[in-house]
Biopython code that builds the backbone (N, CA, C, O; Angstrom):
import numpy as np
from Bio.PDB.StructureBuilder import StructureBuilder

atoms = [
    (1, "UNK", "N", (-2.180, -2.211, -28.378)),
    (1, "UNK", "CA", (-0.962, -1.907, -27.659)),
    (1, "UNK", "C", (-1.305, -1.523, -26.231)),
    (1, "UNK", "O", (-2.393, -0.986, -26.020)),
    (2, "UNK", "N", (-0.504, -1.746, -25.285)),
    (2, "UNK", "CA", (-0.865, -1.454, -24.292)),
    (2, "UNK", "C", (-0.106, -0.346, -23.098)),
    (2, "UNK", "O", (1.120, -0.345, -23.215)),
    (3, "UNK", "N", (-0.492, 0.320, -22.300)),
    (3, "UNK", "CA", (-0.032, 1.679, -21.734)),
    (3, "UNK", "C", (1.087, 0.981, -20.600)),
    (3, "UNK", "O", (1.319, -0.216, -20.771)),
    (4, "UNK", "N", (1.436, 1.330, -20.029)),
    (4, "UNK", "CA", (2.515, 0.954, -18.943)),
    (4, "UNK", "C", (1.558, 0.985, -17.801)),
    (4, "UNK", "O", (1.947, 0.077, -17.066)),
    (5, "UNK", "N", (0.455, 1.576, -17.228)),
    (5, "UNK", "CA", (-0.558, 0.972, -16.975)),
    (5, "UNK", "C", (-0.957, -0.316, -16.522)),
    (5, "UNK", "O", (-0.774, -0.850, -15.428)),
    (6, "UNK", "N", (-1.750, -0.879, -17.927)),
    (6, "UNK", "CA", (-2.019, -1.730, -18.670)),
    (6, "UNK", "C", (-1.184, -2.798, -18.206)),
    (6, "UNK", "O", (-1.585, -3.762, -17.555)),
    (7, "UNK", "N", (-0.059, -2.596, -18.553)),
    (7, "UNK", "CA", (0.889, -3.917, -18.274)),
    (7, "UNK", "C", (0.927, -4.134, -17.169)),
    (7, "UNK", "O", (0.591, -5.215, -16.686)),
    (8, "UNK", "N", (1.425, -2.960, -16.390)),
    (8, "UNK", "CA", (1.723, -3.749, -14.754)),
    (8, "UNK", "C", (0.417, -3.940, -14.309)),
    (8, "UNK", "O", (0.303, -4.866, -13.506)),
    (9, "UNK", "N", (-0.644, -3.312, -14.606)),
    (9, "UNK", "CA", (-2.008, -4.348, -13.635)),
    (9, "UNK", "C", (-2.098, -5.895, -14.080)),
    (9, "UNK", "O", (-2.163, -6.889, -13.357)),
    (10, "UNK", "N", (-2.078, -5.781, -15.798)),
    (10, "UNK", "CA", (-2.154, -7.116, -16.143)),
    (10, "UNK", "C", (-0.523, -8.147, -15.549)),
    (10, "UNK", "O", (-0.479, -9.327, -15.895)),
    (11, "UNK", "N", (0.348, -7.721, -14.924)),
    (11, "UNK", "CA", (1.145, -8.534, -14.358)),
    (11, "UNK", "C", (1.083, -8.576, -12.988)),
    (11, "UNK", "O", (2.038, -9.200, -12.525)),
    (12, "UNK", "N", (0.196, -8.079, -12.022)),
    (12, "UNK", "CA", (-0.350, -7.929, -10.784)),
    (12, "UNK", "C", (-1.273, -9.108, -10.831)),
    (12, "UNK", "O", (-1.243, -10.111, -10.119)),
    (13, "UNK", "N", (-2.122, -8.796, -11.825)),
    (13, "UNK", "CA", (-3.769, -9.456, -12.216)),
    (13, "UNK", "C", (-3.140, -11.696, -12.102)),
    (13, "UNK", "O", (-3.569, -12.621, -11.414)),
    (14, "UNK", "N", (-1.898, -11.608, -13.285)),
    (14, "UNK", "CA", (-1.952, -12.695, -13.477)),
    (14, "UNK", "C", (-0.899, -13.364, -12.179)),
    (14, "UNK", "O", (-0.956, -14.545, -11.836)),
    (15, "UNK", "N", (-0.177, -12.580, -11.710)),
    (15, "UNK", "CA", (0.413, -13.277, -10.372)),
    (15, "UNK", "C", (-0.691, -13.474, -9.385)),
    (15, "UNK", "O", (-0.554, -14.426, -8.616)),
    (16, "UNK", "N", (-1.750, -12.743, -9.279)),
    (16, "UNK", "CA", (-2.331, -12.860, -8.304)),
    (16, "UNK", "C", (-3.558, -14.430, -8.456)),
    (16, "UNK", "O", (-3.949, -15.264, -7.639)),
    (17, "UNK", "N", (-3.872, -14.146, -10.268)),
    (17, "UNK", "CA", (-4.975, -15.491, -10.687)),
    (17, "UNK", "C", (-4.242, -16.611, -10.168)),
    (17, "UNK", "O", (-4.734, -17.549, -9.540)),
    (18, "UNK", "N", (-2.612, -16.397, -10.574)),
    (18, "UNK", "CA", (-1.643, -17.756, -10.249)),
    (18, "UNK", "C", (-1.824, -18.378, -8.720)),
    (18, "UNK", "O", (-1.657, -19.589, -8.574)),
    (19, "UNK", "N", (-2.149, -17.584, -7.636)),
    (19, "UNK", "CA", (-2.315, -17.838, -6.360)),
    (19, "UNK", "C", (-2.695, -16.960, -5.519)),
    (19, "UNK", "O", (-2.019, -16.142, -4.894)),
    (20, "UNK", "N", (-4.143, -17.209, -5.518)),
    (20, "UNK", "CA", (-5.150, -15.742, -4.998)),
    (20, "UNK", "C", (-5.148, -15.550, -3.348)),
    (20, "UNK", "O", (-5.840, -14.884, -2.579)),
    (21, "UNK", "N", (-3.716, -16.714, -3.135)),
    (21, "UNK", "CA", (-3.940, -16.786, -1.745)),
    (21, "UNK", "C", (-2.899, -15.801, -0.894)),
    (21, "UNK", "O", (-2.985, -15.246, 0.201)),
    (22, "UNK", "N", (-1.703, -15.861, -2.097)),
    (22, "UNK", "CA", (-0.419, -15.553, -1.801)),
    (22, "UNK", "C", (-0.779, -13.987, -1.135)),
    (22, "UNK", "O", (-1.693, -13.318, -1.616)),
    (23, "UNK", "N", (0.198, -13.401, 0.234)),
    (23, "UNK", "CA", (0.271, -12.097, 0.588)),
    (23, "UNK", "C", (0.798, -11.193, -0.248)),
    (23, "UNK", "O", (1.519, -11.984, -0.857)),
    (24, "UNK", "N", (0.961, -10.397, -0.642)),
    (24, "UNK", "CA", (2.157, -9.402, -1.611)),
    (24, "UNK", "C", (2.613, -8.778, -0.338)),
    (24, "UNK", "O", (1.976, -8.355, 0.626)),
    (25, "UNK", "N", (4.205, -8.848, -0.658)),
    (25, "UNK", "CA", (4.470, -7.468, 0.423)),
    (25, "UNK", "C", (4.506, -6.791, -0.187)),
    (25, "UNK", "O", (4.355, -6.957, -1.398)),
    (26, "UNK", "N", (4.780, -5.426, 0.517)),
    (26, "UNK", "CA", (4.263, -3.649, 0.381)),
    (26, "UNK", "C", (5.509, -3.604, -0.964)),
    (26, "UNK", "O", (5.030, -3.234, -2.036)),
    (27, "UNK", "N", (6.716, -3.875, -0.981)),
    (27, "UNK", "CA", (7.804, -3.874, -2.058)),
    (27, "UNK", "C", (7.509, -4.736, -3.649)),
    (27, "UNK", "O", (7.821, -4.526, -4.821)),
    (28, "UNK", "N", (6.690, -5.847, -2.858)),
    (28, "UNK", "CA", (6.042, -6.266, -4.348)),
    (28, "UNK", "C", (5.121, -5.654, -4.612)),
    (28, "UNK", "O", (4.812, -5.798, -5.795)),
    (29, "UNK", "N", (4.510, -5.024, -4.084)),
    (29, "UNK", "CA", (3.017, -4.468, -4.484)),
    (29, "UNK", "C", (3.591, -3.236, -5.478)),
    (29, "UNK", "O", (3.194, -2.990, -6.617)),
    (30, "UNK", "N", (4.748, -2.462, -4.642)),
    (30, "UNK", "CA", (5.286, -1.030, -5.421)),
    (30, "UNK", "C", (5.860, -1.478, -6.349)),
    (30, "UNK", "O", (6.092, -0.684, -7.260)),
    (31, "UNK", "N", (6.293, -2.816, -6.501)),
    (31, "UNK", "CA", (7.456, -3.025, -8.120)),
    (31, "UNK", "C", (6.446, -3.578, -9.294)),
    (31, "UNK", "O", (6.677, -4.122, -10.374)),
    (32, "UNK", "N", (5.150, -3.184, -8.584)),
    (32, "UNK", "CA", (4.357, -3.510, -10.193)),
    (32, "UNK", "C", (4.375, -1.876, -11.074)),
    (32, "UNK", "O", (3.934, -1.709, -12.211)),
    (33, "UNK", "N", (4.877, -1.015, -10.371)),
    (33, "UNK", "CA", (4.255, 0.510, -10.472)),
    (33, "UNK", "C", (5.204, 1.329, -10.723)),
    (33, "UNK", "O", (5.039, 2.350, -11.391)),
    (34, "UNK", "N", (6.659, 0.853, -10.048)),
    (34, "UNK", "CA", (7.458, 1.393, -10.002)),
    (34, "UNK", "C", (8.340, 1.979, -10.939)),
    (34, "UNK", "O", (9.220, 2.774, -10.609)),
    (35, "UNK", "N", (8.108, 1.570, -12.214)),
    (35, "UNK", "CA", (9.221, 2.229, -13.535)),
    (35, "UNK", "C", (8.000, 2.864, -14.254)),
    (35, "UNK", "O", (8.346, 3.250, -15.371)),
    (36, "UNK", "N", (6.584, 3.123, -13.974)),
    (36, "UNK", "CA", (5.713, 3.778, -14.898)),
    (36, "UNK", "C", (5.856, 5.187, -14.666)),
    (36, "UNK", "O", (6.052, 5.772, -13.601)),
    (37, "UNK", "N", (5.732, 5.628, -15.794)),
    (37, "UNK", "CA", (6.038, 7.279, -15.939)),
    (37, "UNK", "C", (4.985, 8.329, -14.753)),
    (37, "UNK", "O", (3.837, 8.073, -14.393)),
    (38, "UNK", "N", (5.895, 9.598, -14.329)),
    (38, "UNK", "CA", (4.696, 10.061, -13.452)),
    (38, "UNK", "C", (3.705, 10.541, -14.457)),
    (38, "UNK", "O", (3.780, 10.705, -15.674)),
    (39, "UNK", "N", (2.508, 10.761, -13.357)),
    (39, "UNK", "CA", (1.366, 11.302, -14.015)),
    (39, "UNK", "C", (1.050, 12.775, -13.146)),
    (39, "UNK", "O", (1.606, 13.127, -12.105)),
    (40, "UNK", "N", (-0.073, 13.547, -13.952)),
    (40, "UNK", "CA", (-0.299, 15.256, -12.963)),
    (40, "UNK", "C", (-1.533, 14.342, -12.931)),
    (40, "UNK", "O", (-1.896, 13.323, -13.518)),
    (41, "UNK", "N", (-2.136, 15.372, -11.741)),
    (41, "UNK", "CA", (-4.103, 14.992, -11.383)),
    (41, "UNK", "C", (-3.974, 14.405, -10.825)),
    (41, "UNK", "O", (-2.938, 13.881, -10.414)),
    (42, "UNK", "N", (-5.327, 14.223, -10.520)),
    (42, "UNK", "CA", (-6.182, 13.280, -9.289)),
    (42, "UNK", "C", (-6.450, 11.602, -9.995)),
    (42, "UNK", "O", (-7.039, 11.200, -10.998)),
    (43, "UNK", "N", (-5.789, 11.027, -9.042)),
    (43, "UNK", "CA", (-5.842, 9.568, -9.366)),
    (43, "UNK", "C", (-5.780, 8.466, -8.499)),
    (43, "UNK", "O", (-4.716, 7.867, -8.342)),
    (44, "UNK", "N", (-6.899, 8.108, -7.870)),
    (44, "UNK", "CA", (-7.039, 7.482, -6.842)),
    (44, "UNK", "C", (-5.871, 6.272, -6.553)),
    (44, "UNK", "O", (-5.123, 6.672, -7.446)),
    (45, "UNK", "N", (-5.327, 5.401, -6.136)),
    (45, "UNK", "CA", (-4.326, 4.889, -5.906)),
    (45, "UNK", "C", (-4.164, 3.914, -4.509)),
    (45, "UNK", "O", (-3.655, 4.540, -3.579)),
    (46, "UNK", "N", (-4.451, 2.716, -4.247)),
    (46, "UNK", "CA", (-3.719, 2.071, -3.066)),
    (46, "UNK", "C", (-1.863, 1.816, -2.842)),
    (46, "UNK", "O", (-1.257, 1.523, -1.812)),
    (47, "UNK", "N", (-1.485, 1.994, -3.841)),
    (47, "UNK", "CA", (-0.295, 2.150, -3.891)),
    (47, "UNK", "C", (0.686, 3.060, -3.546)),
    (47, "UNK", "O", (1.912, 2.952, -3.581)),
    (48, "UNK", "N", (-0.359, 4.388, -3.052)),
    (48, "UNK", "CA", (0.493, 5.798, -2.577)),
    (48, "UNK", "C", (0.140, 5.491, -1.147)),
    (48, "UNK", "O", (0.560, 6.112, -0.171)),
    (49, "UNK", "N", (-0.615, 4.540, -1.135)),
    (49, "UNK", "CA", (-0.833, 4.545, 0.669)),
    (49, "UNK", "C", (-0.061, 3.598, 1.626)),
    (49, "UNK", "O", (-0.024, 3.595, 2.857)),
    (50, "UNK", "N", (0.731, 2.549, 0.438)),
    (50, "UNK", "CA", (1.656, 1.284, 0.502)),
    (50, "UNK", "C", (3.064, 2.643, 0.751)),
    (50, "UNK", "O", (3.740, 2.782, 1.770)),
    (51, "UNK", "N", (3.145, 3.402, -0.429)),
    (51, "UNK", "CA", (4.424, 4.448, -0.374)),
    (51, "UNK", "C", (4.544, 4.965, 1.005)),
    (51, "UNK", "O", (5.570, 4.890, 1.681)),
    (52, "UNK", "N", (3.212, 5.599, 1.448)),
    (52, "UNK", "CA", (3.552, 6.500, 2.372)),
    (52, "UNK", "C", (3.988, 5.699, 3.673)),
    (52, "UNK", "O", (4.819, 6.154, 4.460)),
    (53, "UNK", "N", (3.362, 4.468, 3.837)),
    (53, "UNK", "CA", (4.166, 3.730, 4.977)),
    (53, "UNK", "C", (5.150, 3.032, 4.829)),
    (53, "UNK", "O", (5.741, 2.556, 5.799)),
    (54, "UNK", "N", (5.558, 2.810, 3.482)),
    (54, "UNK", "CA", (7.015, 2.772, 3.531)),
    (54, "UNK", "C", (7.929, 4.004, 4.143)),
    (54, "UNK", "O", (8.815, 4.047, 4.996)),
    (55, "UNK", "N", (7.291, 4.986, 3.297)),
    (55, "UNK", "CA", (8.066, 6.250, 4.058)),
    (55, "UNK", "C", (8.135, 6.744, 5.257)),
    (55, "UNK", "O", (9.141, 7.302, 5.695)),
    (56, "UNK", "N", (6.946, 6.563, 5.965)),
    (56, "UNK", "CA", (7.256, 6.640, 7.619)),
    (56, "UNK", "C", (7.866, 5.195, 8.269)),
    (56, "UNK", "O", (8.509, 5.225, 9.318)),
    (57, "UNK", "N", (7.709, 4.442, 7.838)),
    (57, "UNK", "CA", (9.060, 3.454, 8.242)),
    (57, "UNK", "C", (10.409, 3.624, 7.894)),
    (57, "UNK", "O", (11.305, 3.151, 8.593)),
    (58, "UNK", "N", (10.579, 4.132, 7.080)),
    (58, "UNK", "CA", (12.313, 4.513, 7.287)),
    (58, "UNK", "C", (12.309, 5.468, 7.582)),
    (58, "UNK", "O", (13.372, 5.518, 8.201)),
    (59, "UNK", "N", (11.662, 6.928, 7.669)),
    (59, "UNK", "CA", (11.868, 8.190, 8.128)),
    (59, "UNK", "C", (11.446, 8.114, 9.653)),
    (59, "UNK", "O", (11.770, 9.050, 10.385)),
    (60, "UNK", "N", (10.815, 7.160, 10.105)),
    (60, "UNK", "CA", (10.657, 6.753, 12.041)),
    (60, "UNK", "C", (11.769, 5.810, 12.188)),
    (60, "UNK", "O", (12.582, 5.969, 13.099)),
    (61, "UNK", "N", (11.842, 5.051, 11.538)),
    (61, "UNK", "CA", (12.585, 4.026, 12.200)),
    (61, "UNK", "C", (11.865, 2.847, 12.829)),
    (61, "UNK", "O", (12.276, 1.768, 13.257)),
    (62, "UNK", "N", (10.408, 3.510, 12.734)),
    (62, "UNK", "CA", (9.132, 2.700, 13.607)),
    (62, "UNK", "C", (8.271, 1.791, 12.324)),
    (62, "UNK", "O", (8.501, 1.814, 11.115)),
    (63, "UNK", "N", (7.119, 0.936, 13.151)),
    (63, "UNK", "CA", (6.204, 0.382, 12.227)),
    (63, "UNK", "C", (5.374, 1.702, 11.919)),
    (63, "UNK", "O", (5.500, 2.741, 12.567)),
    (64, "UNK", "N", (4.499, 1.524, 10.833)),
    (64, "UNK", "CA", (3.558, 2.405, 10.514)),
    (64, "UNK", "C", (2.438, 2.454, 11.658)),
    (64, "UNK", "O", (2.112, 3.577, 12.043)),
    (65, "UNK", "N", (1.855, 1.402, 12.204)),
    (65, "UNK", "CA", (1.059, 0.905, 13.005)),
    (65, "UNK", "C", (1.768, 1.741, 14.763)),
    (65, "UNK", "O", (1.019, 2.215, 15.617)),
    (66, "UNK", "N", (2.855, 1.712, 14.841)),
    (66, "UNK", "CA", (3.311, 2.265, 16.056)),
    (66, "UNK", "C", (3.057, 3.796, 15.726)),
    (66, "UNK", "O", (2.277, 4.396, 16.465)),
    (67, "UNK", "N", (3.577, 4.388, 14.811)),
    (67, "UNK", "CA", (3.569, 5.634, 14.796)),
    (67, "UNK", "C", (1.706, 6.200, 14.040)),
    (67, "UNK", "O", (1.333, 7.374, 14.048)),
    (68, "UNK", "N", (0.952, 5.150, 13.540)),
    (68, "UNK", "CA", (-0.393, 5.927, 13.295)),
    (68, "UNK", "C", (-0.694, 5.954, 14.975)),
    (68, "UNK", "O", (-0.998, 7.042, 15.464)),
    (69, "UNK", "N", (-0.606, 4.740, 15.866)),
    (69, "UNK", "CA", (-1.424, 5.086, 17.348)),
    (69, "UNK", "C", (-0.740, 6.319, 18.139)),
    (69, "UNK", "O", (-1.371, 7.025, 18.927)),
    (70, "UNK", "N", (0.648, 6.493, 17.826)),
    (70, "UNK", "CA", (1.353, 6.954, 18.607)),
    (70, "UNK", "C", (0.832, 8.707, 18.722)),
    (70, "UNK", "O", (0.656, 9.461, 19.678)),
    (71, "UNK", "N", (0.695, 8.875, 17.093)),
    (71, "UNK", "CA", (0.427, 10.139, 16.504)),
    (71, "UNK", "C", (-0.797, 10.296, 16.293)),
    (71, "UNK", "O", (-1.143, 11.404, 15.881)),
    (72, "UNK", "N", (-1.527, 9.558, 16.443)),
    (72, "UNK", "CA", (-3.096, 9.974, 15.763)),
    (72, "UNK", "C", (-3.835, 8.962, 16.912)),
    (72, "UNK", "O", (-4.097, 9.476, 17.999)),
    (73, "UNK", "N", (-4.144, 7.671, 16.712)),
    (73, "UNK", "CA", (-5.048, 6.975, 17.452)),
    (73, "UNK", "C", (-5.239, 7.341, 19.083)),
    (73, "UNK", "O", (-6.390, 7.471, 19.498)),
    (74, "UNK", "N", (-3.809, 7.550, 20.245)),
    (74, "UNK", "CA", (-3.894, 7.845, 21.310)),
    (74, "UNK", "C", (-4.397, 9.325, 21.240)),
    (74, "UNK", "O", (-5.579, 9.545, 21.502)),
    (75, "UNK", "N", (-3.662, 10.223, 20.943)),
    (75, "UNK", "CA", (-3.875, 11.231, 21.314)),
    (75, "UNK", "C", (-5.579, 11.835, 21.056)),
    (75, "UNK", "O", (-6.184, 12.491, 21.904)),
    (76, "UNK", "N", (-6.181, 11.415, 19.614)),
    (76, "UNK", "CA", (-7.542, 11.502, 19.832)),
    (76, "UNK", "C", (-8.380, 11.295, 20.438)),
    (76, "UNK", "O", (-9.484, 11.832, 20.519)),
    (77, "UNK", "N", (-7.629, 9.914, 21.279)),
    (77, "UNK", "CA", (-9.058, 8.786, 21.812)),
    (77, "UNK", "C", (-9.733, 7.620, 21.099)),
    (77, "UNK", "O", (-10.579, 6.775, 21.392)),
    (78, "UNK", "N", (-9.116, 7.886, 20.209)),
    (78, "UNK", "CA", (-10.270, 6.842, 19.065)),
    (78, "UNK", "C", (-9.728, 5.282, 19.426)),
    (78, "UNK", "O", (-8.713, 4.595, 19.312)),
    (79, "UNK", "N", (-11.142, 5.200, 19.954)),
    (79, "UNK", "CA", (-10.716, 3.164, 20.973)),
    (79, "UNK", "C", (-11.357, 2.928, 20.402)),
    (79, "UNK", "O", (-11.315, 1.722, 20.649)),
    (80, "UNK", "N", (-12.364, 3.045, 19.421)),
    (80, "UNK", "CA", (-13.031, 1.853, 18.404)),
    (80, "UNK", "C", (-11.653, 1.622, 17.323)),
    (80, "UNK", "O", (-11.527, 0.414, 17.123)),
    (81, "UNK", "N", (-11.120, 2.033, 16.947)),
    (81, "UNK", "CA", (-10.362, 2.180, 15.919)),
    (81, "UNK", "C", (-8.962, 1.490, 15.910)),
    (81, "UNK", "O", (-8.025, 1.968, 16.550)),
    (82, "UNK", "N", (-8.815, 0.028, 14.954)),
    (82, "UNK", "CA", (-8.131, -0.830, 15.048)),
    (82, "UNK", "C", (-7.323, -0.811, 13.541)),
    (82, "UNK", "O", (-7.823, -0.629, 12.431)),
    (83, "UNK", "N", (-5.888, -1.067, 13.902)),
    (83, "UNK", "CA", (-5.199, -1.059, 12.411)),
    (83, "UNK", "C", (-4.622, -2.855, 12.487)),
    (83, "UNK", "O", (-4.056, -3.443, 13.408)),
    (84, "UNK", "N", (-4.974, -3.266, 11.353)),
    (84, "UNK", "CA", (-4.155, -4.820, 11.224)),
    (84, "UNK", "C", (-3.795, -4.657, 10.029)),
    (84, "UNK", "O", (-4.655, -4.443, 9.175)),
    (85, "UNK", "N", (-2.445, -4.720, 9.697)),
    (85, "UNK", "CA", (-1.948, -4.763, 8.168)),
    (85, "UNK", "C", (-2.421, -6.269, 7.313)),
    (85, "UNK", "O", (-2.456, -6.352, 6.085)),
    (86, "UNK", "N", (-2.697, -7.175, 8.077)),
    (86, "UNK", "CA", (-2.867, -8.186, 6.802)),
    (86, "UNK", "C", (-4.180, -8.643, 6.800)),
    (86, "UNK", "O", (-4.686, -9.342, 5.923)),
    (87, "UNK", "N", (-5.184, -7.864, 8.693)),
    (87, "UNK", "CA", (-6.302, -8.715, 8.038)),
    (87, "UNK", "C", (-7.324, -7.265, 7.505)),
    (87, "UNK", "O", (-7.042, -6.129, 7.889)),
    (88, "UNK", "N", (-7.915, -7.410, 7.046)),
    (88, "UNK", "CA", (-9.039, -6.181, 6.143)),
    (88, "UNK", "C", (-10.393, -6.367, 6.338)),
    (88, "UNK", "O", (-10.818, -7.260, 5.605)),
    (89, "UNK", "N", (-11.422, -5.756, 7.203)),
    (89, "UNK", "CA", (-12.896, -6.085, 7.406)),
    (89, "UNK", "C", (-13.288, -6.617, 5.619)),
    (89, "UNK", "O", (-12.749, -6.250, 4.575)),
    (90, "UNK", "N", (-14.084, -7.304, 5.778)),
    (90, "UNK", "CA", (-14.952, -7.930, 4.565)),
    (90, "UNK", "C", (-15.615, -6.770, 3.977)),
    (90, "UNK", "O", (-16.365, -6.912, 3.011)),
]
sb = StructureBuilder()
sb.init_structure("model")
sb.init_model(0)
sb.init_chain("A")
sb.init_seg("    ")
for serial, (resi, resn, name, xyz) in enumerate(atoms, 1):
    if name == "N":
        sb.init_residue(resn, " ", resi, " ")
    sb.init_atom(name, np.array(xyz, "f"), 0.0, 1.0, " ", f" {name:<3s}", serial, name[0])
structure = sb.get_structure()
């Protein structure tokens, strides 16, 4: 039998075997996750990091990308430091 878990990775897993090319947006990525029961603890997650820029996009009104430089990248200085949502260093 399998956990709710279980299922939505294995329905992530097989959309993705179906076409390993395809992008997910951030809304498909959360509707694999989205009706599973909460959990307490520490549980690592790319999907709370998909949440949280959903959430500063409707709570700015802005891209995530405008408001990480706006709030964090300028004001530090940090000029090595590049955000691209779709491409990802190797």
């Amino acid at each position: 039998m399998k956990t709710g878990d279980e299922h939505e990775e294995s329905a992530f897993l097989a959309d993705y075997a179906a076409d390993p090319f395809v992008r997910f947006s951030k809304e498909r990525l959360v509707g694999y996750v989205a009706d599973l029961p909460a959990t307490s603890g520490y549980g690592y997650s790319n999907t709370n990091y998909i949440l949280a820029e959903m959430i500063i996009e409707r709570v700015t009104g802005d891209s995530y990308r405008d408001e990480l430089y706006e709030r964090i990248v300028e004001p530090l200085g940090l000029s090595d430091l590049d955000y691209r949502p779709h491409l990802y260093p190797a």
